[in-house]
KOLSENU-76241 format. One record per residue (C-alpha): y, z, x; residue number from 1. Coordinates in steps of 0.001 Angstrom, whole numbers, plus 500000, padded with zeros to 6 digits. Example, Ala and Ser with C-alpha at 12.3 -4.5 7.8 and 13.67 -1.06 7.14 Angstrom:
2
   north      up    east  num
  495500  507800  512300    1
  498940  507140  513670    2
REM end
This chain:
556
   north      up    east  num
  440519  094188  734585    1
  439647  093673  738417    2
  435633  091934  738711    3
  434212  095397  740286    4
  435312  097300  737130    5
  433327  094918  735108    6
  430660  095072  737141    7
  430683  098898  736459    8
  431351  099053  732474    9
  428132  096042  732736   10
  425898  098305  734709   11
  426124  101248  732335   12
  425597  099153  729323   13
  422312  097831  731009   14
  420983  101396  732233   15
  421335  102674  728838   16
  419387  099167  727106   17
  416603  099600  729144   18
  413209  100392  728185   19
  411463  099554  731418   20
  409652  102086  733424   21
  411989  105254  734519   22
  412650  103871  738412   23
  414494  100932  737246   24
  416780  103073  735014   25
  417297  105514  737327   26
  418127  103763  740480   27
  420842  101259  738217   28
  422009  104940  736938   29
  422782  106021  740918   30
  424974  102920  741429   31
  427171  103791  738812   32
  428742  107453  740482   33
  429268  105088  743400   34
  431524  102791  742162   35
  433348  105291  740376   36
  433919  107202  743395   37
  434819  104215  745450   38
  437326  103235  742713   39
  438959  107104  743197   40
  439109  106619  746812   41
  441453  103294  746102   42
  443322  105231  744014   43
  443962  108402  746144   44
  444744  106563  749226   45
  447307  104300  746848   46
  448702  107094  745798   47
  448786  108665  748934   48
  450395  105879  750413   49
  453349  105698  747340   50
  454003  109674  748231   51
  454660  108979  752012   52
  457063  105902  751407   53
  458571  107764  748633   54
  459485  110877  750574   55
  460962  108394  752991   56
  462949  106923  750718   57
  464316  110470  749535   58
  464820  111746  752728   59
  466622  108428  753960   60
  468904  108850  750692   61
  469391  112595  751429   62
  470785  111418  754451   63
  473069  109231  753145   64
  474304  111592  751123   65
  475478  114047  753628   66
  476623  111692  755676   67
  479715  110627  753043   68
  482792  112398  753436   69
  482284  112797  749821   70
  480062  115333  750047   71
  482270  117963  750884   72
  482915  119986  747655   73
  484905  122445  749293   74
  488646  122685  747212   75
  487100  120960  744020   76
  487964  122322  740401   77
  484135  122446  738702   78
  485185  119637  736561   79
  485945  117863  739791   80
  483030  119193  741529   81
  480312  117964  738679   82
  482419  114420  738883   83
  481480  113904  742886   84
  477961  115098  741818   85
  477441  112640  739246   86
  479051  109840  741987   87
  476441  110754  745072   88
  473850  111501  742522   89
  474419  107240  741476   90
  474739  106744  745449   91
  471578  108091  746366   92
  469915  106293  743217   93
  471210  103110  744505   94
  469942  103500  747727   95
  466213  104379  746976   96
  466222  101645  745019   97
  467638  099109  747201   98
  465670  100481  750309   99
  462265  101333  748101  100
  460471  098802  747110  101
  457233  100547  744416  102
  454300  098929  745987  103
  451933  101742  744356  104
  454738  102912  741357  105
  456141  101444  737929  106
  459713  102083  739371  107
  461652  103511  742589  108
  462742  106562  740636  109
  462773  107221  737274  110
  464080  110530  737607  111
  466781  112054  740182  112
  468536  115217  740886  113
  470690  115741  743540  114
  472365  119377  744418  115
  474880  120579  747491  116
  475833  124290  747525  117
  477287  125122  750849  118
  475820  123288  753933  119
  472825  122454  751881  120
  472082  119149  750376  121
  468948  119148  747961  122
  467848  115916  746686  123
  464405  115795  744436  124
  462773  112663  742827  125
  460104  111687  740389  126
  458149  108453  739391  127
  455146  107856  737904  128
  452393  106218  739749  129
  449586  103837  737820  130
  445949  104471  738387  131
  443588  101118  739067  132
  440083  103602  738393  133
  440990  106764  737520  134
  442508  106139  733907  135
  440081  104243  732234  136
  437948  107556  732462  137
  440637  109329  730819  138
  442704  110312  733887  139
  446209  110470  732813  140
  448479  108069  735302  141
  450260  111217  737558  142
  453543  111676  738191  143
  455356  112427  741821  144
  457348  114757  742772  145
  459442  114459  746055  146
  462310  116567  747463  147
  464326  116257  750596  148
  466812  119046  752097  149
  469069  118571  754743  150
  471642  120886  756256  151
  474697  119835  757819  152
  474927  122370  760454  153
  471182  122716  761397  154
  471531  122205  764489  155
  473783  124924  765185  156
  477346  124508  767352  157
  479381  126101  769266  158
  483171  125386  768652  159
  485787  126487  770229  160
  489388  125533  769693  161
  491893  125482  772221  162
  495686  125780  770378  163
  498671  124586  771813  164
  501188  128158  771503  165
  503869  127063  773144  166
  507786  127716  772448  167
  508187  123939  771312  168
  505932  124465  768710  169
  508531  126548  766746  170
  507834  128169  763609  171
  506952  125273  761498  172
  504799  123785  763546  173
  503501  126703  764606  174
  502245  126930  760855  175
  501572  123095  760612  176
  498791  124272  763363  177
  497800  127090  761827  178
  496729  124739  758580  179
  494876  122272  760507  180
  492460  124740  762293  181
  492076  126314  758808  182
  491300  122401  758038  183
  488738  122009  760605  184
  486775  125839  759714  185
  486725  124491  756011  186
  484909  121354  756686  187
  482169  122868  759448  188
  481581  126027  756962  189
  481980  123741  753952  190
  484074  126159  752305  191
  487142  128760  752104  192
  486545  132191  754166  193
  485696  133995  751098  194
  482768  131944  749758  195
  481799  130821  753454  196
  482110  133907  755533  197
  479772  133685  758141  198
  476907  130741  759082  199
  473915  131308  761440  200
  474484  127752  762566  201
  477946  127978  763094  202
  479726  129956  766668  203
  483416  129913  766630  204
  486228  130949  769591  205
  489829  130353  769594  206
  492257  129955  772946  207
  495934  130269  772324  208
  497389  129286  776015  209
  501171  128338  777079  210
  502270  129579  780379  211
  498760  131732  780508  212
  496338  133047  778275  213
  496179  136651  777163  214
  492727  138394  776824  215
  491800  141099  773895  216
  490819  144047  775775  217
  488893  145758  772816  218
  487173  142202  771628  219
  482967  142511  771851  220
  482524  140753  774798  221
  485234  142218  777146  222
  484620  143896  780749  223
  487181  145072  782892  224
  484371  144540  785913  225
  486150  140843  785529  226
  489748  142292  786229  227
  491062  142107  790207  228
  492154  145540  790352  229
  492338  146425  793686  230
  493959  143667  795179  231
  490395  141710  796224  232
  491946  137850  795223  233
  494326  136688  797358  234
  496752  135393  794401  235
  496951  139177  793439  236
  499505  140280  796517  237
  501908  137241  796424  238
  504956  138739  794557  239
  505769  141881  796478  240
  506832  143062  799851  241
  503980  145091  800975  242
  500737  143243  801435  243
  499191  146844  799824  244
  500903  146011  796807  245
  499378  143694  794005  246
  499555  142847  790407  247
  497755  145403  788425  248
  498937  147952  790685  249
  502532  147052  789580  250
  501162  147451  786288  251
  500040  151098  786838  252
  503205  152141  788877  253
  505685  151136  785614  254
  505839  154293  783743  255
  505490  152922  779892  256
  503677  149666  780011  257
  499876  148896  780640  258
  498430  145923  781591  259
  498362  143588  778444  260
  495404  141560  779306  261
  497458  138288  780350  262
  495983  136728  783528  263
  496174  134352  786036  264
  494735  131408  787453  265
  492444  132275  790229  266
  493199  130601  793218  267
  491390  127107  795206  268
  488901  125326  793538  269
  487763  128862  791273  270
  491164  127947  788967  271
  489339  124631  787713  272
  485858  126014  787112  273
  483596  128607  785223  274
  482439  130340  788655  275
  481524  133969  787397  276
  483979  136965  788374  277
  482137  138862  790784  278
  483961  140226  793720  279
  487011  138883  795630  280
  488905  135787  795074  281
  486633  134657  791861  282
  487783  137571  789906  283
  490968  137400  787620  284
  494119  138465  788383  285
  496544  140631  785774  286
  499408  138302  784945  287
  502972  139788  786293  288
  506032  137735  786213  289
  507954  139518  789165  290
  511782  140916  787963  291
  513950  138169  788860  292
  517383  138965  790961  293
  520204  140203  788735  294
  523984  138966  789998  295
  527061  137643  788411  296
  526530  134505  786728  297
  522341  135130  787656  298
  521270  132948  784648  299
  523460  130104  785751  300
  521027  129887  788911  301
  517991  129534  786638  302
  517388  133337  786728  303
  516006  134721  783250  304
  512905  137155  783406  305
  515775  139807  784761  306
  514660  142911  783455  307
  515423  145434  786086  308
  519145  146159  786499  309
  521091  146778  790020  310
  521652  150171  787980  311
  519770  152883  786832  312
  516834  154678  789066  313
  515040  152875  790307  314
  516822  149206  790419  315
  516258  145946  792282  316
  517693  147431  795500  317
  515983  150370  795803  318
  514452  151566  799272  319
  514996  147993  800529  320
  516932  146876  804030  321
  518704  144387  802712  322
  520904  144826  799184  323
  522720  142178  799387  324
  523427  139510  796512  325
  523741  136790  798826  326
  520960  133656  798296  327
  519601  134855  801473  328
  518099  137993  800106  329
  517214  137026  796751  330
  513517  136875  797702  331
  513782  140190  799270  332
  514899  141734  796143  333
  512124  139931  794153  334
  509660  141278  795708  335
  510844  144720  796342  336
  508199  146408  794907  337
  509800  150212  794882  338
  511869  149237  791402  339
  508545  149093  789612  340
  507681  152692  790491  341
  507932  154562  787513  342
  510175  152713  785863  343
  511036  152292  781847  344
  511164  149033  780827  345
  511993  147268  777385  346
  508527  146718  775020  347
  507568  143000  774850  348
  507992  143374  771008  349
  511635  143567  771840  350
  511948  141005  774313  351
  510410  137428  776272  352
  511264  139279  779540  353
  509282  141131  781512  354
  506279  140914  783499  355
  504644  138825  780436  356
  507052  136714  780535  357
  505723  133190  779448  358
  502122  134250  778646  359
  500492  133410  775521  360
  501871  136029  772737  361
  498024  136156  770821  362
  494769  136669  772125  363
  491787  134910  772677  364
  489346  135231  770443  365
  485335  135010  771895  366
  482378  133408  770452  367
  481640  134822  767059  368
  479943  134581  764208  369
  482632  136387  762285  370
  484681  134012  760430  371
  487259  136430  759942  372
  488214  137233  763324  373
  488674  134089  764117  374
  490924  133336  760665  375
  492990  136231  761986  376
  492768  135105  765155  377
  494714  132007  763818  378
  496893  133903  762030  379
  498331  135685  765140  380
  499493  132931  766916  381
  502940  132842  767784  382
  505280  130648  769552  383
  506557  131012  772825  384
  506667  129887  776612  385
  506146  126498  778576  386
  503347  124408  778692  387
  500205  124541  781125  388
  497315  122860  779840  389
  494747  123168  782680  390
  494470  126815  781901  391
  494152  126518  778059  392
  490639  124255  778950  393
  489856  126566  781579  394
  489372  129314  779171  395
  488185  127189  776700  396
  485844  126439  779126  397
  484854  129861  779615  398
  484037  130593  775861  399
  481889  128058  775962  400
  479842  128862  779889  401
  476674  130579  779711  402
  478034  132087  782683  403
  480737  135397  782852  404
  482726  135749  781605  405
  482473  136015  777470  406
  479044  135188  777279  407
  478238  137536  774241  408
  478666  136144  770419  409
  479563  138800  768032  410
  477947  139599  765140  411
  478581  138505  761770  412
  479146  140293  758802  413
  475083  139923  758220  414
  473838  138084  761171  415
  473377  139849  764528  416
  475170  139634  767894  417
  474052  137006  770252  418
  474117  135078  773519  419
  475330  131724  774128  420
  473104  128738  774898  421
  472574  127130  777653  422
  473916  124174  778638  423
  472563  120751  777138  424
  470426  123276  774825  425
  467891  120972  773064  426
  469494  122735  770196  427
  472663  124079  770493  428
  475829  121791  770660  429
  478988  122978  772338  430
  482417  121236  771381  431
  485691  122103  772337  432
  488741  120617  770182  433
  491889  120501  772475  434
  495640  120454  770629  435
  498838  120082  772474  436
  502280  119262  771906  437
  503677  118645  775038  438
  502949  116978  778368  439
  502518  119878  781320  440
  505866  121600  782159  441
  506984  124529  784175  442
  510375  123187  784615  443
  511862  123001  781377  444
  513332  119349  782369  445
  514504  121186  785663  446
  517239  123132  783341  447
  515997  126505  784089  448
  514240  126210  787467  449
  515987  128372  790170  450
  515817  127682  794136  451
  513898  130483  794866  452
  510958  130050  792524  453
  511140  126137  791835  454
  509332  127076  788593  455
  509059  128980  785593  456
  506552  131612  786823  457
  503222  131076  784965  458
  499473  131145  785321  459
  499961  129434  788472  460
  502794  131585  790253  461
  505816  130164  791207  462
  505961  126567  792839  463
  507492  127775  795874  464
  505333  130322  796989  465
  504345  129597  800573  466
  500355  130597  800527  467
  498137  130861  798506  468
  499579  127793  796202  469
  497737  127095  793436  470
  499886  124154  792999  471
  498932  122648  795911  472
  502727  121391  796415  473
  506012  123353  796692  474
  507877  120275  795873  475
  509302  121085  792529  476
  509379  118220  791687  477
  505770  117745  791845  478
  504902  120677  789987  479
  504222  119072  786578  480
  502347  116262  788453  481
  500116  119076  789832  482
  498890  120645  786447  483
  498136  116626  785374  484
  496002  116841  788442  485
  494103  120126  787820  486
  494131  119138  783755  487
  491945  116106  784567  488
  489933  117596  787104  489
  488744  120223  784449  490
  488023  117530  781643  491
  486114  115823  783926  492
  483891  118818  784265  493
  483782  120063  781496  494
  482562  116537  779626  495
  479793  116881  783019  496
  478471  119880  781329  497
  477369  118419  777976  498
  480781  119519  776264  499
  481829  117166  773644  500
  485850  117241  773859  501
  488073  116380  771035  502
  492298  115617  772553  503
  494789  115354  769718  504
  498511  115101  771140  505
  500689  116225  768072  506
  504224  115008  767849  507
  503488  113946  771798  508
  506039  110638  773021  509
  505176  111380  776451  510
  502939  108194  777291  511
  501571  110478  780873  512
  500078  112716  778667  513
  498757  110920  775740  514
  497119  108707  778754  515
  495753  112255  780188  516
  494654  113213  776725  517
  492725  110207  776015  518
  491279  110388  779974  519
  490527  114060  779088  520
  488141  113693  775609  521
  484863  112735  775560  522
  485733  108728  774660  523
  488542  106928  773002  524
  487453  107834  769646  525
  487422  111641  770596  526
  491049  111251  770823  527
  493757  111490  768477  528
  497740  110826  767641  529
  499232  113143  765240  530
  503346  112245  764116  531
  503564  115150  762233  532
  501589  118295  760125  533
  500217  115858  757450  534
  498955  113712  760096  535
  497810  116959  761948  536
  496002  118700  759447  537
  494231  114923  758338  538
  493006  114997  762200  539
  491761  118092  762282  540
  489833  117661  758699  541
  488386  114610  760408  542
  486933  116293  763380  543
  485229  118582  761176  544
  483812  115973  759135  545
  482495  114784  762337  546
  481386  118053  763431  547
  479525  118653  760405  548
  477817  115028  760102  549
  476740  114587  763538  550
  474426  118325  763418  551
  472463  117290  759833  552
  468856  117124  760078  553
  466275  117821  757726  554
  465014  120859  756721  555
  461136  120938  756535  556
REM end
């Protein structure tokens, strides 16, 4: 027993011996309340004192928690599940105690629970603190109660994924890819689309690219005010004869196919940037691979997207001067823009040629909060065309822009539509994942590449076009250089916007682009080497352990 408490327990035994005059009594009586209440305050500011470092200690062990890969339950039998529980709930135990030390308490916990149901971790624990004053008046020594919640995802992202479609990727890769992004939704939702349909920290897009990207014309956040349909860009009247002619107007004149929302590049410095589409050369031009010349022996001259005959009404040589076959006149018979007019062509269903030829075969998918869309999204993807990466990012880019287009996020199956944040939002992180399987190409190892066009036709038009290059080169040659160019040019500004930028080259032995991929992402350790689907799907698991662990915070 501490001196002043003696004191005390000596002063009432005095008071209540006395038999002096009533002053004395009283005033010894009035120093008694004092001490008592003195000896309260001690004990209320230690116990105050025990409650804030305790809280600490739970929140700092909460942290911890979430922060372990093994807190994802997602996948786990129950059995499983209440065996991981019982392993973090020892974790955090050990870490209060090791970074606690009970100053005011009989012991750093005595007690400790520790819960995780979907992006919530809930950690609560008890100890008993000792009283110095209050107990020898009968004050039972309290307990203390602390709990600490922390969400993995509360400060909400924006995600979008940009996905490699291209014809290398085949089936089974194709698939491999389609597992991995699965992968990388299961670990930021922290479950399976059934049980984790929708999160109001949580905006996902998806970008399919390969030779272009295709948009979904009934998606939320669609306006054809973006479209070039009147021939305003300058990139819109290089495939035809007659400067009145241009893309979507070839479009209109075929008599069974509409546009299919596949577009172009825009041309200059608008193709590598999120400039809005307003008027003129910043809006977007409908994709249309121009009919290639048909002759004897065509294909062995690299021509393929021939899907208007030299028979039939209207064909290749219609209302043109010059019908010959010769090399001389194969441009003239490229661009001769009277076979379009009304003519039947085959459904893309049915074939690679036409004027889609080497676009993207699925959509994109906007900013949503609907899980689903985006799991069908995935689902949708199909293999086909050549490889140009700039564009994938530049749309990727676009999903993520507070500017137009796609600046709407659609609802959710409970959660209402939105807008996306600006950039650097104080709370809002955007992050854009980037997978590829292949270095740049619109020359198919020069195999396919005909004189006239020095390039598969693709986002970017055809190598050799003579203005409006969005090249920058008609050096065939140089083509794939070109898109390395532009590809780095966009990852530089995107990464200048506050986008984090995740690279993973799958199945890539190109050394060019694994050096462009790691140049591209956000730092060294934002990029990744994947040999085959295992190693894919581990990536993509990782970046959404990342993903999830770097937007915890604690819920107060």
């Amino acid at each position: 027993m501490s001196a002043t408490r003696r004191h005390s327990f000596s002063l009432l035994r005095k008071v209540f011996r006395s038999d002096r005059g009533n002053l004395t009594p009283l005033v010894a009586l009035s120093a008694v309340p004092l001490a008592v209440v003195a000896g309260g305050a001690i004990d209320y500011v230690n116990m105050n004192r025990d409650i804030t470092e305790f809280q600490a200690a739970a929140d700092a062990a909460a942290f911890a928690v979430t922060s372990s890969t093994r807190s994802a339950l997602s996948g786990l039998s129950e059995s499983q599940k209440a065996q991981r529980l019982t392993e973090l709930k020892a974790y955090a135990q050990d870490y209060i105690d090791r970074n606690y030390k009970p100053n005011f308490a009989l012991s750093a916990a005595d007690t400790l629970n520790l819960n995780i149901t979907g992006q919530k971790v809930t950690l609560t624990a008890e100890h008993t603190v000792p009283l110095t004053w209050m107990k020898a008046f009968g004050i039972a020594e309290p307990r203390v109660e602390v709990t600490s919640e922390v969400l993995k995802a509360a400060r909400p992202v924006e995600l979008v994924m940009v996905m490699d479609t291209t014809g290398s990727m085949g089936t089974t890769y194709m698939n491999q890819a389609k597992t991995a992004a699965r992968n990388l939704l299961t670990k930021i939702y922290s479950g399976d689309a059934t049980s984790q349909p929708e999160n109001q920290y949580i905006r996902v897009a998806l970008v399919p690219f390969s030779g272009a990207i295709r948009l979904n014309m009934t998606a939320y956040d669609y306006s054809q005010n973006w479209i070039d349909t009147t021939g305003a860009a300058a990139v819109s009247k290089l495939n035809f004869n007659s400067t009145s002619w241009h893309n979507y107007m070839a479009w209109t004149n075929l008599s069974n196919r509409p546009w299919n929302g596949c577009v172009e590049a825009r041309g200059g410095a608008y193709k590598t940037d999120d400039t809005a589409p307003t008027d003129g050369n910043t809006l977007f031009t409908p994709y249309f691979a121009p009919d290639e010349p048909t002759f004897t022996n065509s294909s062995s001259y690299g021509f393929y997207n021939s899907y208007i005959s030299n028979s039939g009404t209207p064909n290749e040589q219609t209302s043109i001067s010059s019908t010959s076959t010769s090399s001389s006149n194969w441009l003239n018979r490229q661009q001769n823009q009277n076979k379009y007019v009304n003519k039947t062509i085959t459904a893309e269903s049915s074939s690679q040629y036409g004027p889609w030829f080497n676009c993207a075969k699925s959509t994109i998918v906007p900013m949503t909060y609907d899980r689903s869309k985006i799991e069908a999204g995935i689902t949708a993807m199909t293999a086909s065309g050549s490889t140009v990466i700039p564009e994938g990012l530049a749309w990727g880019w676009r999903v993520l822009s507070p500017t137009e287009p796609l600046t709407k996020v659609e609802a959710g199956p409970t959660l209402a539509a939105s807008t996306l944040a600006p950039y650097n939002d104080a709370q809002w992180q955007k992050i854009m994942v980037l997978m590829t399987d292949g270095e740049n190409d619109v020359l198919s190892g020069g195999n396919e590449v005909n004189s006239l066009n020095g390039s598969w036709y693709s986002s970017y038009g055809r190598s050799k076009a003579t203005s409006n290059n969005r090249f920058g080169t008609t050096t065939t040659s140089q083509a794939n250089a070109a898109l390395d160019t532009a590809m780095l040019s966009i990852c530089t500004k995107i990464k200048n916007e506050g986008i984090t930028l995740y690279t993973v080259a799958f199945r890539v032995n190109s050394t060019t682009i694994q050096n462009n991929l790691k140049n591209c992402a956000t730092s060294l350790t934002h990029y990744s080497y994947a040999a085959d689907g295992v190693a894919l799907a581990a990536v993509f698991d990782h970046i959404g352990e990342n993903v999830a662990n770097t937007t915890i915070r604690l819920n107060k």
